[in-house]
N, C-alpha and C positions, 0 to 999 in steps of 0.2 A: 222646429225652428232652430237655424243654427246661431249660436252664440258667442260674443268674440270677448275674453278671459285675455288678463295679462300674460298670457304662455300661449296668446296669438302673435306669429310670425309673419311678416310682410317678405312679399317677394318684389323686391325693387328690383327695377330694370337694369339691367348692368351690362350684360351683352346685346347689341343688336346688330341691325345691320342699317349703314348709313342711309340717307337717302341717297338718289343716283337720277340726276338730271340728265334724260338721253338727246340723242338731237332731236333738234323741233320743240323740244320740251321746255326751253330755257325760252323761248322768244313768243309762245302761247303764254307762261307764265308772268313776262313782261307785258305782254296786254292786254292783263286782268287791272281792271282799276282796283284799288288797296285804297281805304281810308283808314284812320286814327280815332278810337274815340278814347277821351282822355276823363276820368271822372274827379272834378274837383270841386272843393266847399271851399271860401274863406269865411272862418267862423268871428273873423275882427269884422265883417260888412258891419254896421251897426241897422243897417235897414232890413236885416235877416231877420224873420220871423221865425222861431225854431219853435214857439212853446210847447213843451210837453213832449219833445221828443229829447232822449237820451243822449248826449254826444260825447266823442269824445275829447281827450282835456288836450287841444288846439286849439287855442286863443290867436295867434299870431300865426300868419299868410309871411312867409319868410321868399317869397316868389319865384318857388321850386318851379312854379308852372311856366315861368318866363323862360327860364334856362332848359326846363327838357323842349320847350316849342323849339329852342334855339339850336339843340343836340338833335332834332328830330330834321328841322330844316337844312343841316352840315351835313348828318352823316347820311338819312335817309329821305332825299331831295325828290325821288319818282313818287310819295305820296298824293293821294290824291285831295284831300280835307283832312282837316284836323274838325274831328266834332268833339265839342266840350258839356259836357253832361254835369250840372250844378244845378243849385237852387236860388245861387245871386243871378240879379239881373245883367250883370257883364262882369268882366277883370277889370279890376282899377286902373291897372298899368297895361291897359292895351287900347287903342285909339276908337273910336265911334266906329259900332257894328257894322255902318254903313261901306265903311271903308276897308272892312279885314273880311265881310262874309262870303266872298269868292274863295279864300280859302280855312278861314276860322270860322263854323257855325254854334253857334251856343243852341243847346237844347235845355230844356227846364227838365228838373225831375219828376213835376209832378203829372210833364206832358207825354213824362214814358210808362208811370206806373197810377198816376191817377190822382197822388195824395205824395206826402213829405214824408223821407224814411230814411234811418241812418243807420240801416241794415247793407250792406255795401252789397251782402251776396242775392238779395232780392234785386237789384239793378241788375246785378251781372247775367242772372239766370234769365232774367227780360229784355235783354239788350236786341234781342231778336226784332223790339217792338220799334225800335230807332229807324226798321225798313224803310216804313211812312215819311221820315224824315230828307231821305237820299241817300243811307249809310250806304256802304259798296255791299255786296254778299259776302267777298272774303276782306275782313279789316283786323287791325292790331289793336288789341286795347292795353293801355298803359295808366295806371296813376298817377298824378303831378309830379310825384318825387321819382318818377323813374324817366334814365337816360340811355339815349345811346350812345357811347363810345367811340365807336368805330366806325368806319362806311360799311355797310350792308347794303345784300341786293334782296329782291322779291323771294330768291331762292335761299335765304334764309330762313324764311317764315315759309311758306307755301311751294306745293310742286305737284306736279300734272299724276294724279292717280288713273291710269290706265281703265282698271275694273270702275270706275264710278266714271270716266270719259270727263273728267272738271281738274280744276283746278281749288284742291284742298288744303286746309292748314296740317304741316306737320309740328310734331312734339317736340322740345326742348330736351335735349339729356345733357345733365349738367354731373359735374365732376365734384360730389358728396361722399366724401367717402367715411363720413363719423356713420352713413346710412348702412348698414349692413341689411341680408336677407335672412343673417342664422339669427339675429339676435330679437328676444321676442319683446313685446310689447313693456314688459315690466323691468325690463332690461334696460330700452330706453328712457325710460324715466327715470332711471338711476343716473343714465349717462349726460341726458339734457338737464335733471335738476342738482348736477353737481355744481360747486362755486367756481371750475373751472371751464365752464359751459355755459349754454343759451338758458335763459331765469324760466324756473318752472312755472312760472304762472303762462309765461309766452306759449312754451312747451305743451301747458296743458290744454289750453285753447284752440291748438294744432289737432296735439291728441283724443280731442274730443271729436271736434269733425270730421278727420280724420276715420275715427272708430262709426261715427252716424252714416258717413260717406260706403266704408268696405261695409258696413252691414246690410246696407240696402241692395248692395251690387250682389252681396252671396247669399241674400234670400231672395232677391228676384230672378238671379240668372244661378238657378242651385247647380249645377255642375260645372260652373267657370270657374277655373284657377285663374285666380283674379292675380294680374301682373301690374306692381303700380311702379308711376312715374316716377322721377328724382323730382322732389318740390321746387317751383320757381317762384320767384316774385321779381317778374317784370314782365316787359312787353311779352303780350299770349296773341298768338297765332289765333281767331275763331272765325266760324261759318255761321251766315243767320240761319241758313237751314237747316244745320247740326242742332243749334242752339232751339229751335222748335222742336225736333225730335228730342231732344234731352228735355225740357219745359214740359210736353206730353207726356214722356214716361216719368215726371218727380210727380206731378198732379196728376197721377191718375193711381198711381203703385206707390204713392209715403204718404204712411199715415199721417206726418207731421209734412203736407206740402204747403198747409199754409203758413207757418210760423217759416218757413226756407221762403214762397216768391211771394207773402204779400205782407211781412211783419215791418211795424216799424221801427225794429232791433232786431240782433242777432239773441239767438235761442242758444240751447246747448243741444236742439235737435237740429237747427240748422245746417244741412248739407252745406258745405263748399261750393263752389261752384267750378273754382279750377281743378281741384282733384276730382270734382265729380265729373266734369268732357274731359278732361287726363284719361280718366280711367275705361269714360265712353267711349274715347276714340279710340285710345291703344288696346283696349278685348275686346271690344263688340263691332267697330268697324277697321280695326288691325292699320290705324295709321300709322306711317314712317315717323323716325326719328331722326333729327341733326344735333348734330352738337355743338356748343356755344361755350365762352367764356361769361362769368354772370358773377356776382356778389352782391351783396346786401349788406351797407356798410351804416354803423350807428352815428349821428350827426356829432354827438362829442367827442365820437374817435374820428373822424373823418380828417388824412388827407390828401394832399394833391395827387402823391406817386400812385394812389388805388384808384385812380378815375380813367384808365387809359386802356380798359376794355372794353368789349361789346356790349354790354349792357351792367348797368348798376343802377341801383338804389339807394338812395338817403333817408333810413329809417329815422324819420320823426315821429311817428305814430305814437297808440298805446298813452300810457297815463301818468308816464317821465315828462319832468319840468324841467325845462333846458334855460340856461343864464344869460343874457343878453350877450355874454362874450362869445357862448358858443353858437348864437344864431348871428352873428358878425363873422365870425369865423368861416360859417359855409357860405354865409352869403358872396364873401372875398375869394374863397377857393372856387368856386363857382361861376362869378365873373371872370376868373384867371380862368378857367379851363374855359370857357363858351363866352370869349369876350365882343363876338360882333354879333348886335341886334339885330332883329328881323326887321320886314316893315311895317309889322305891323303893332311893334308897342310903342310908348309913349316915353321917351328916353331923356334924361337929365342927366345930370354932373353927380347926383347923389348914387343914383343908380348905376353909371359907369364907371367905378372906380380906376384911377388914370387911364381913363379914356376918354378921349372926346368926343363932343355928339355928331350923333350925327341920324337922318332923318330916311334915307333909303338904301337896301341894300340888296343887291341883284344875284339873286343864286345862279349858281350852272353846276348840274353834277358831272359834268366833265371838266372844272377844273379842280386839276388835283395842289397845283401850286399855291401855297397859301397868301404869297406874294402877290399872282394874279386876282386870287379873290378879294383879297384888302383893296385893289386898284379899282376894281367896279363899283367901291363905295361913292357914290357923290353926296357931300354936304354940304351945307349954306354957305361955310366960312373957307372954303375947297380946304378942310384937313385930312387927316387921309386917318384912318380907325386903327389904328399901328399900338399896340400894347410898349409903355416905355419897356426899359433896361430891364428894370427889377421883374418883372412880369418874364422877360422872356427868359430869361435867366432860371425863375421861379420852375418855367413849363421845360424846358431843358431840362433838368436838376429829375423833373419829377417821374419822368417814364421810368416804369418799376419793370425786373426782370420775372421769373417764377418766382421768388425767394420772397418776394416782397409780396405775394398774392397768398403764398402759405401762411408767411407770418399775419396778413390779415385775417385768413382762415383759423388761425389758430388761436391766435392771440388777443382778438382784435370783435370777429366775426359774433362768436357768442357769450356775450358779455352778460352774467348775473346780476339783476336789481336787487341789491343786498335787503334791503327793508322788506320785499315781498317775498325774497328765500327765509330771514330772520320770522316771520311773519307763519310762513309754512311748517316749521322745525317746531318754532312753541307751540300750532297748533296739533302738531302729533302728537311732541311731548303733553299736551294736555289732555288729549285724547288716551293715550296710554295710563294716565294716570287718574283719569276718570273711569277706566276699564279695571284698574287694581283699585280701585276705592267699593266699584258693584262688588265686585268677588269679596273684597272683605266685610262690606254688608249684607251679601249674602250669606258668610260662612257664620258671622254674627247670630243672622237672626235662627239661620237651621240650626244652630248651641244653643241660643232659646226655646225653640219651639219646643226641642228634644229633652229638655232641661229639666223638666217634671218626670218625665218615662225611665230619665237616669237616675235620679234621685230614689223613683220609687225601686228599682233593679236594687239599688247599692245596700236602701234598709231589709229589703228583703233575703238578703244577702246573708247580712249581719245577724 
């Protein structure tokens, strides 16, 4: 059996070769339907029946999910559904089911796995089962807190594979460069749980899957030089029919498949689910790679100039308590980056900060003028959805160059929870010190034992 030791080396992908959309191939790809399944909880519902399941420390619904619909319906308009996968009965701030399920469907969780679970990667690895529902075969799945940025086309996510004759999701290669391939496992851990880096409790819960994830790969397929992906966290490219063949092979080959698709927590044997079809797609079915702009930005560092790529993230997760300033704060950057409502939430004066209401708003992804889309807006009072002064001024100011996406990366990116690194340091220190306490109870008691035998040596001696 082979065995993965801190002085194991990851070979992350670093060279490839792009994908290459040929003719004909860009306009089959267009008329694949694409849906969205978006997975979210608000743990303030008070009508949420959790008991007995683990959660985590998310109290407050800061209404990330409003603004990435809003980021999804601007930049990426050829979608086909938005399917929302939760355990509430609806969004508080989006108008009677009746009237958004043409393109918002709500699925319940307990109608894709059976029972309540806040194991996120038992969803993901079941998402196959959403078929029954109408998902499309090829869809994107995203979190609440994740956005898009930019306009993108189909042939961002997906492109016409020859040798399979379909239309498949490709990989994400994103531009990681703290990832090395010479540097080994024990190496990183030095370099992620430094105070000038990502907090090794994060790190180690990566590292853990991570290591559950490449052991199953290089004891089930023993002669693969296993090539892994650069990690994402956002929008993933996936296939229901990929995602059955990956489901077959974890339930049938890990011994630990149930604590991965049917636990109602995450385990420390829990396989991942995105590095585990990462890793199934790019060795064992040799999918293409594109490349993308992407970050994953902390909500107390958060602001406006880091929100003007292709995709980003607002980490709220995890088990940091955030201040009412700093959940005010994204809330305002937020509505400044993605200030016109769709039609289908439920819009006031609270929630549109200087903005006015307003009740429908008509997409076209052929227009690119921001002028012409503000004028499709009709509302009651005929005002027109125009951001004042301070606001435009705000989004002018904020388009960042490279410089500004480093210093996020660097600065900003991987931010240490002091109290949980303070917390790891005294547990070594204790550890080491409960290790020199054995050995001097040991050297103790073998002076003892031997203590008569010396004694008798020393008279005999004499």
């Amino acid at each position: 059996m082979k065995r993965i030791s801190n002085n194991f080396k990851f070979n992350f992908l670093k060279l490839f070769e792009e994908v290459k959309i040929y003719p004909g191939q860009e306009q089959i790809i267009n008329n694949e339907p694409i849906d969205i399944v978006i997975k979210y909880i608000d743990l303030s519902d008070k009508t949420l029946n959790r008991a007995g399941i683990k959660q985590i420390q998310k109290d407050e619904d800061n209404e990330e999910l409003r603004y990435s619909i809003r980021s999804i319906l601007e930049n990426i308009p050829w979608v086909r559904k938005i399917f929302i996968l939760m355990p509430n009965e609806k969004v508080k701030y989006f108008k009677p089911y009746d009237e958004i399920k043409e393109k918002i469907v709500y699925v319940k969780d307990k109608d894709v796995l059976g029972y309540d679970s806040a194991n996120i990667y038992a969803f993901t690895f079941n998402l196959f089962r959403m078929e029954k529902f109408g998902l499309s075969n090829n869809f994107i799945y995203m979190d609440d807190d994740f956005f898009i940025g930019k306009q993108l086309n189909k042939t961002n996510f997906f492109y016409y594979e020859e040798n399979e004759n379909r239309v498949v999701p490709s990989l994400l290669n994103l531009d990681f460069p703290l990832l090395d391939k010479d540097k080994t496992l024990g190496q990183y851990h030095a370099l992620f749980g430094s105070k000038d880096s990502i907090g090794s409790q994060s790190f180690m819960a990566w590292y853990l899957s991570l290591l559950s994830t490449e052991k199953f790969f290089m004891e089930h397929y023993e002669n693969i030089n296993l090539i892994n992906p650069t990690p994402t966290h956002n929008a993933i490219a996936y296939n229901i029919q990929d995602l059955k063949e990956i489901y077959e092979l974890v339930v049938n080959n890990y011994k630990y498949a149930n604590e991965t698709l049917n636990s109602l927590e995450r385990h420390i044997l829990t396989l991942q689910t995105q590095h585990f079809v990462d890793l199934y797609e790019l060795n064992i079915k040799h999918r293409k790679v594109h490349s993308i702009q992407f970050n994953v930005i902390p909500m107390d560092l958060i602001e406006l100039k880091y929100l003007y790529i292709e995709l980003f993230a607002i980490n709220t997760g995890g088990d940091k308590v955030y201040t009412e300033e700093e959940y005010k704060k994204e809330k305002e950057i937020m509505q400044i980056r993605f200030p016109i409502p769709t039609p289908y939430e439920i819009v006031d004066n609270k929630t549109n900060i200087n903005i006015n209401i307003v009740n429908n708003r008509q997409y076209d992804s052929k227009q690119d003028n921001e002028n012409n889309r503000i004028n499709a807006i009709n509302s009651d009072d005929n005002t027109k959805l125009i951001p004042n002064d301070e606001d435009k001024n705000k989004i002018n100011a904020a388009k960042p160059d490279d410089s500004y996406l480093c210093e996020l990366e660097k600065n900003t990116l991987y931010q240490i929870n002091k109290k949980q690194s303070l917390i790891i340091k005294m547990s070594n220190i204790l550890i080491i010190l409960m290790s020199l306490l054995i050995i001097v109870l040991f050297y103790l008691y073998y002076i003892e034992k031997n203590k008569t035998r010396y004694s008798r040596l020393y008279d005999y001696d004499k």
